[in-house]
C-alpha positions as CSV (number, residue, x, y, z in Angstrom):
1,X,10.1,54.1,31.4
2,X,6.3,53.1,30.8
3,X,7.4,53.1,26.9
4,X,10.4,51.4,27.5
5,X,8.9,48.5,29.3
6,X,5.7,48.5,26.3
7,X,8.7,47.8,24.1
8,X,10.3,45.1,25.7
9,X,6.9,43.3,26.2
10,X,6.1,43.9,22.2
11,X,9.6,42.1,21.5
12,X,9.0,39.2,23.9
13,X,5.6,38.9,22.3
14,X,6.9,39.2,18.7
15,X,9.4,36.4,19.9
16,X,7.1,34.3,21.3
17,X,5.0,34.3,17.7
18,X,8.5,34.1,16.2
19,X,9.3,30.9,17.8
20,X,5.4,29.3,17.1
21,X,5.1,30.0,13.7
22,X,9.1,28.0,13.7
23,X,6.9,25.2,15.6
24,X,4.6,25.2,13.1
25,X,7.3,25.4,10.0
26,X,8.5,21.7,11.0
27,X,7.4,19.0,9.0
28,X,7.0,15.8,10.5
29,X,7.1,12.5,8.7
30,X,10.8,11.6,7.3
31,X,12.2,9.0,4.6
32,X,15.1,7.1,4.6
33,X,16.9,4.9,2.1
34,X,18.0,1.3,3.4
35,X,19.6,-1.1,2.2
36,X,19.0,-2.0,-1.4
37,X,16.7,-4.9,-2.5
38,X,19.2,-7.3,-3.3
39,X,17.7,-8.8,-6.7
40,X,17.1,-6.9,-9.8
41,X,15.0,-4.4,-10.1
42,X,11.5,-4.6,-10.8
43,X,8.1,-3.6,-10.0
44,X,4.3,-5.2,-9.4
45,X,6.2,-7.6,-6.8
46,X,4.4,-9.2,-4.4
47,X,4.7,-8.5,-0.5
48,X,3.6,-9.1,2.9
49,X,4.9,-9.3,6.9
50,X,5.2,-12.1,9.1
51,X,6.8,-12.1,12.4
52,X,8.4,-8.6,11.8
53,X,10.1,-9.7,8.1
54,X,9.3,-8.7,4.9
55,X,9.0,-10.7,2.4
56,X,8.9,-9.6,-1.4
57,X,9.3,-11.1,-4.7
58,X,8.1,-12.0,-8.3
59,X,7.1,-9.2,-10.6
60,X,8.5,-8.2,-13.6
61,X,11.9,-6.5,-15.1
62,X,10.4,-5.2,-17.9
63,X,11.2,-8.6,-20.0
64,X,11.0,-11.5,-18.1
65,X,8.2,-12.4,-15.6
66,X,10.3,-12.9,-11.8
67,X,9.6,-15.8,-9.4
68,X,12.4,-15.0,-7.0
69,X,11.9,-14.1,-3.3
70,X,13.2,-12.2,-0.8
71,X,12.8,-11.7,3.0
72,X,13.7,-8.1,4.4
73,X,14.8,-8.0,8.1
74,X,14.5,-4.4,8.8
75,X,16.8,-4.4,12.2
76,X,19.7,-6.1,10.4
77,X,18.7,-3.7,7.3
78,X,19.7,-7.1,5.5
79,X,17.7,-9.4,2.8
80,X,17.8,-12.6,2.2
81,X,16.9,-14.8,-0.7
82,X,14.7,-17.7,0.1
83,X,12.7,-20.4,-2.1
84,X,11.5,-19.3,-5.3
85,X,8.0,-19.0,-6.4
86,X,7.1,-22.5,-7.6
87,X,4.1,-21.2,-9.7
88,X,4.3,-19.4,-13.1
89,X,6.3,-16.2,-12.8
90,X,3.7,-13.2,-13.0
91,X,2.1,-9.3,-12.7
92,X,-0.6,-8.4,-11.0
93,X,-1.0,-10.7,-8.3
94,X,-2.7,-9.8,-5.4
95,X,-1.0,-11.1,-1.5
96,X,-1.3,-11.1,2.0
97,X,-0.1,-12.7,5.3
98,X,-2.5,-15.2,7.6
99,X,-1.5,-16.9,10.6
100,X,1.9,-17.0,10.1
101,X,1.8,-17.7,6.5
102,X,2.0,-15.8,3.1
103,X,-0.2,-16.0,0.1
104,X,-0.3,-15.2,-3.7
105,X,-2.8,-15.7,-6.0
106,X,-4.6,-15.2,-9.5
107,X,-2.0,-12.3,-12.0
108,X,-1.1,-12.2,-15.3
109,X,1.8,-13.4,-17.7
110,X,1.2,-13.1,-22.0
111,X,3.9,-15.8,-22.4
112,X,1.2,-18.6,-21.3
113,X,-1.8,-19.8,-23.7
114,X,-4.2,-18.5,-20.4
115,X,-2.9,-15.4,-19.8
116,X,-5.0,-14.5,-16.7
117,X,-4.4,-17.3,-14.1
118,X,-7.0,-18.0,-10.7
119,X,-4.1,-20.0,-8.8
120,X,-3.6,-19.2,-5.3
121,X,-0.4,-21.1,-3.5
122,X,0.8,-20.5,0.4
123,X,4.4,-19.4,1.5
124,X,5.1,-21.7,4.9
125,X,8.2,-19.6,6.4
126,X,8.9,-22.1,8.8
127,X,9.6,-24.8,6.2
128,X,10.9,-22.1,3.3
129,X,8.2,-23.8,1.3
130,X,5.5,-22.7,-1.3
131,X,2.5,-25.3,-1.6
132,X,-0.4,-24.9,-4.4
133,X,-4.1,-24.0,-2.7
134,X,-7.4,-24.3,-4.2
135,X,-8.0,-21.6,-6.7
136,X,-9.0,-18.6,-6.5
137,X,-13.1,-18.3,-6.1
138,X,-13.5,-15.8,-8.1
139,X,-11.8,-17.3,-11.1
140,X,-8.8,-16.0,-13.2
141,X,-7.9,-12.1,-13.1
142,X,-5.4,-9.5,-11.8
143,X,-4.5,-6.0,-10.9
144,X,-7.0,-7.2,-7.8
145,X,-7.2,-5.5,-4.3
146,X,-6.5,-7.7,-1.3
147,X,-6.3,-7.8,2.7
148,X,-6.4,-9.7,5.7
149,X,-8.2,-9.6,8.8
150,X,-8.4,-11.7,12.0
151,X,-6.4,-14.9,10.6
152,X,-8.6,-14.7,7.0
153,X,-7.9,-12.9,3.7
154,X,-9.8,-11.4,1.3
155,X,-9.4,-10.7,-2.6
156,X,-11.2,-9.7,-5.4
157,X,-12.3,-6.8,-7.9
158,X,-9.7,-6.9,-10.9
159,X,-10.1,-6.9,-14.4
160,X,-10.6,-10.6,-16.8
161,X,-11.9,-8.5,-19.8
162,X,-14.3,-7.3,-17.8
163,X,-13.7,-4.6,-14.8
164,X,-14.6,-6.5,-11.7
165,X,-15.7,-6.0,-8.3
166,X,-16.6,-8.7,-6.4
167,X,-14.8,-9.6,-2.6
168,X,-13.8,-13.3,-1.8
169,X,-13.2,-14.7,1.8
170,X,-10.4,-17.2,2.4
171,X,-10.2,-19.3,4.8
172,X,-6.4,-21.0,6.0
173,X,-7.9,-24.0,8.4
174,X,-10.0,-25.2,5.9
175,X,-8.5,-23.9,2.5
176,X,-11.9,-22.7,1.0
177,X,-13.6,-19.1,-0.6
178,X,-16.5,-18.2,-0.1
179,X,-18.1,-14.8,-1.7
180,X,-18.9,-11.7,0.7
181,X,-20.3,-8.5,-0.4
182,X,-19.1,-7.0,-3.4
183,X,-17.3,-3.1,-3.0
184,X,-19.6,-0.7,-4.9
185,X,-17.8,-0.2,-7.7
186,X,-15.9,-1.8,-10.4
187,X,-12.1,-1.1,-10.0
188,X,-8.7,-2.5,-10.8
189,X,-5.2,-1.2,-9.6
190,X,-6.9,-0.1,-6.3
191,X,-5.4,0.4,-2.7
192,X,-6.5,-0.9,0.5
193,X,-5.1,-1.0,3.9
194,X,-6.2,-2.3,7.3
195,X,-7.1,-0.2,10.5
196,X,-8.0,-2.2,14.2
197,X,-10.2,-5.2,11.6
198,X,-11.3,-2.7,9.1
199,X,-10.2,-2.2,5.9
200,X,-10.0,0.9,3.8
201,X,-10.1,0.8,0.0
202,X,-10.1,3.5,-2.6
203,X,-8.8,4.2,-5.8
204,X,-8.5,2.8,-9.0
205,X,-9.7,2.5,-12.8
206,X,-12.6,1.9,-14.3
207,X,-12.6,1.6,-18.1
208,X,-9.5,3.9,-18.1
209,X,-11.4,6.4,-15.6
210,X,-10.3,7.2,-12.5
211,X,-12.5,5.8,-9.4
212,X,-13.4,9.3,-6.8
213,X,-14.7,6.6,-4.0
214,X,-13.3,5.6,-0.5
215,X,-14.9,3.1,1.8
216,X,-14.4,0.5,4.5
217,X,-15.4,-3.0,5.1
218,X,-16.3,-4.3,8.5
219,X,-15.9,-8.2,8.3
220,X,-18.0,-8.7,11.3
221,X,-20.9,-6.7,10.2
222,X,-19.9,-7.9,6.6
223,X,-20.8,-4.6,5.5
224,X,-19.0,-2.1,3.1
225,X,-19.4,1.9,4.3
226,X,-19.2,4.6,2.1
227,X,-16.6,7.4,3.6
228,X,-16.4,9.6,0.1
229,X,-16.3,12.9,0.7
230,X,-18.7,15.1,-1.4
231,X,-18.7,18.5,0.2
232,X,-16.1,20.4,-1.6
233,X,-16.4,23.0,1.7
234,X,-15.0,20.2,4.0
235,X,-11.7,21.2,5.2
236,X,-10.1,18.2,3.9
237,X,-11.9,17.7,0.5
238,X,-9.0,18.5,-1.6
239,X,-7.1,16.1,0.0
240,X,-9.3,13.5,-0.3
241,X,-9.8,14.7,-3.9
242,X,-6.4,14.2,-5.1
243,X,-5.6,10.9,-2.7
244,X,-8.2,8.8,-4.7
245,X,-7.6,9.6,-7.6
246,X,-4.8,7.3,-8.5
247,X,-4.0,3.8,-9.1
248,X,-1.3,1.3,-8.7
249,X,-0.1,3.3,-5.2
250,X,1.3,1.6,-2.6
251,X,0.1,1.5,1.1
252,X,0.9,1.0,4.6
253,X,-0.7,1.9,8.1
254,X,0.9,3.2,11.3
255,X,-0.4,3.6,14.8
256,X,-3.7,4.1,13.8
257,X,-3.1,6.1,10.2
258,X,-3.5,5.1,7.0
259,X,-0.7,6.6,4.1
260,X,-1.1,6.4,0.5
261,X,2.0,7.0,-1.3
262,X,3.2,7.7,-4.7
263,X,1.1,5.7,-7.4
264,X,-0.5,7.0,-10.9
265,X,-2.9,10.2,-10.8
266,X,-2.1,11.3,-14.4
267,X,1.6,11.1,-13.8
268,X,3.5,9.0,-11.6
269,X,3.2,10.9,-8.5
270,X,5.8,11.3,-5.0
271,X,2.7,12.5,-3.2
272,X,2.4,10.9,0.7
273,X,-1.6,11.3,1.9
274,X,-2.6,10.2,5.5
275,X,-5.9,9.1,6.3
276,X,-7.5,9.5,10.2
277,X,-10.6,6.9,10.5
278,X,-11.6,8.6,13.6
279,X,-12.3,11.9,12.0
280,X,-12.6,10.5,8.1
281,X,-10.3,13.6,7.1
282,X,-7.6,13.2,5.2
283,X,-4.4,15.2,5.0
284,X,-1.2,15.5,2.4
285,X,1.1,16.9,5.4
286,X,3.3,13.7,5.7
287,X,6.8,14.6,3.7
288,X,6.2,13.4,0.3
289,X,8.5,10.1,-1.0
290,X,11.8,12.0,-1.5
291,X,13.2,9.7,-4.3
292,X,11.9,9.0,-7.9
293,X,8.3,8.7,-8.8
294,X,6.2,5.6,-9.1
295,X,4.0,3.3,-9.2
296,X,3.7,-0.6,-8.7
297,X,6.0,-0.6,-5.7
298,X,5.6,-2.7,-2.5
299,X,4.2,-0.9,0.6
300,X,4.3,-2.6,4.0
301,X,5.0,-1.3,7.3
302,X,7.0,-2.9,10.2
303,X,7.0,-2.1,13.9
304,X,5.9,1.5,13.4
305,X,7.7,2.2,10.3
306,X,6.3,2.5,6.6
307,X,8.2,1.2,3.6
308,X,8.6,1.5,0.2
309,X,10.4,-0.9,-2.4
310,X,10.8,-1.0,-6.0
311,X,8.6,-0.1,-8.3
312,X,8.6,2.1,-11.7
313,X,8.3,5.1,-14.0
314,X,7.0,4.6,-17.2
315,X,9.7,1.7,-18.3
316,X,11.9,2.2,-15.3
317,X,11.8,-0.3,-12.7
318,X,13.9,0.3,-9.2
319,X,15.6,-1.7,-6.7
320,X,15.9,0.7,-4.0
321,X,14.0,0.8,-0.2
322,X,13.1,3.5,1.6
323,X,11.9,3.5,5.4
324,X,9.3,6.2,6.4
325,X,9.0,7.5,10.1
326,X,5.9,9.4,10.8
327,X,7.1,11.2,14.1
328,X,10.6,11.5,12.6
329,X,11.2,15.9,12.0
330,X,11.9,15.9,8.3
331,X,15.7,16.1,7.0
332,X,16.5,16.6,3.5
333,X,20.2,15.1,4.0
334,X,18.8,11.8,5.9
């Protein structure tokens, strides 16, 4: 009877670790493809979120320079084309949203006699209507890193001939930039996202090298922080490791976590990395980007949900969009 009952209590227990080790088999963090972006497809677009849309436009189709623009309403799953770009058509631009208003400035386009342009222009969506701002402070460039914080956006780093890495503040009310501390190192093609008024950036090329750095910038101290890891022992080193070192991925932020995803780190890459300020550890858990790989795409996130749009693969350019829920139980067919 004793052995009996010692057998029954071994199964139950070797059900119990059954059914945790099950727990711990399910991946969280699923994609889903929406609706597709309804002009051609194209990559190094331009995007940003105001009043839960997305808007996105410009680029390149791999021959012609795009000026186009689109706004995404994610609970319809329907877009919408609204004014065209009124500047030169153009890669490399760097964008953001402030106070209820988009902005583009500074790229590139070879078909004009200055290839690397410093104008910065505002998207009123109230009005449908783009307007030309003063230029860029920090003069003509592109592949630049860019962000906004507390009604203000900032730009800068990039690459004129010369790999750049100096931060410009704009201001809306009074359409003027002023210069704040440079980021540490020279970079182009980096990423950067925004976390409760800090911003995270990492990432990048430097004279064809890849940049092994992550830190943050705190606009009211006005103060970068280095967050690299260097201890190869810490838990999440590897992680870190092969997050930073890419360029031209896209971003997004959710409840309090940053995601890196897809982007160029030797190959164009499907990999999804999160990143956890409190703890600066990084993790490659999230489900990576279940379509093709790429780079150049538009990141953005919307009410607690992550997307990606467009993009390419070597001369491949996309017109696809795919949504990306964190708490969602991963399902291949969905």
């Amino acid at each position: 009877m004793k052995r009996i009952l010692f057998f029954g209590v071994l199964a139950t227990s070797m059900l119990a670790c059954t059914d945790i080790e099950d727990d711990d088999d399910v991946t969280l963090g699923n994609w889903s493809r929406q609706s597709d972006f309804e002009g051609v497809a194209r990559s190094s677009t331009v995007s940003f979120v105001i009043d839960d849309y997305a808007y996105v436009g410009l680029g390149t189709d791999g021959s012609d320079y795009l000026k186009d623009f689109w706004r995404y309403d994610p609970e319809l799953n329907f877009w919408e084309e609204m004014a065209s770009f009124e500047g030169e058509g153009r890669i490399g631009a760097f964008f953001f949203s402030a106070d209820g208003k988009g902005y583009v400035g500074t790229g590139y386009n070879d078909e004009l006699v200055n290839e690397e342009l410093s104008d910065f222009w505002e998207y009123d969506p109230s009005t449908n209507k783009w307007t030309q701002k003063a230029d860029f402070g920090g003069g003509a460039r592109y592949n630049s890193l860019s962000f906004s914080i507390d009604g203000k956006g900032y730009a800068g780093a990039g690459y004129n001939g010369n790999y750049l890495k100096d931060i410009w503040v704009y201001n809306p009310q009074s359409d003027t930039w002023a210069q704040t501390i440079s980021i540490s190192q020279k970079r182009e093609s980096a990423f950067a996202f925004v976390i409760d008024g800090v911003a995270y950036v990492g990432g990048g090329r430097n004279n064809g090298a890849y940049i092994y750095d992550f830190s943050s910038f705190d606009p009211t101290k006005e103060q970068w922080t280095d967050l690299t890891l260097f201890d190869d022992e810490d838990d999440t080193y590897d992680d870190f490791y092969s997050a930073v070192q890419r360029y031209s991925a896209s971003t997004f932020a959710i409840d309090g976590v940053g995601y890196v995803v897809c982007g160029v780190s030797s190959t164009y890459s499907t990999a999804v990395f999160a990143y956890y300020p409190e703890s600066n550890s990084w993790s490659s858990d999230p489900t990576n980007f279940e379509y093709t790989s790429r780079g150049d795409a538009a990141g953005f996130s919307i009410n607690g949900t992550g997307f990606i749009a467009t993009g390419r693969n070597s001369s491949s350019r996309f017109d696809d969009i795919w949504s990306f829920n964190p708490d969602e139980e991963y399902d291949e067919y969905r």
